[in-house]
N, C-alpha and C positions, 0 to 999 in steps of 0.2 A: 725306870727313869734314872735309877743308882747310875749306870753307864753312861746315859747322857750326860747328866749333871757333870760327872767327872773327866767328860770330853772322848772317853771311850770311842764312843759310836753317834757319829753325826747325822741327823733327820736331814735326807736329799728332798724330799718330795711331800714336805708340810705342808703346801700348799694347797694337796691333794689328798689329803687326810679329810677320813668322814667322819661327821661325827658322832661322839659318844650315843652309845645304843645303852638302855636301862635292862639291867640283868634282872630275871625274874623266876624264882623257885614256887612250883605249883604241885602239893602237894595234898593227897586227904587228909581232913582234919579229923579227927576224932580218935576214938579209940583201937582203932586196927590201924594209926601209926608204929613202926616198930620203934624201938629206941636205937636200932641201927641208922637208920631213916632220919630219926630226930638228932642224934648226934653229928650224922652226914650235916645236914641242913647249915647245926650249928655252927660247925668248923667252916661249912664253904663260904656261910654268911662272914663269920669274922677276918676269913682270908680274902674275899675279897673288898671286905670295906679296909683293911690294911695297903692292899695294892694302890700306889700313889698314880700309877697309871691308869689304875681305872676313874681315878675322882676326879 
């Protein structure tokens, strides 16, 4: 949205824009999570609650 906002890049076909889809991580819980797994997780959750484009 940084580019829109600053007139960069103009939305031709807003009008045809679908909408927001809810992202969903599905993973096993328990103890045969790795902590590679659990770190992935938590970085992709905090990266995309940051993305203004997704909110």
């Amino acid at each position: 949205m940084q580019y829109v906002n600053d007139g960069s890049i103009v939305i031709v076909l807003d009008d045809f824009a679908l909408p927001p889809v809810p992202i969903h991580f599905v993973h096993r819980e328990g103890r045969h999570v790795t902590q590679k797994v659990r770190a992935f997780l938590d970085f992709a959750v905090a990266m995309l609650r940051a993305e203004q484009a997704l909110n």
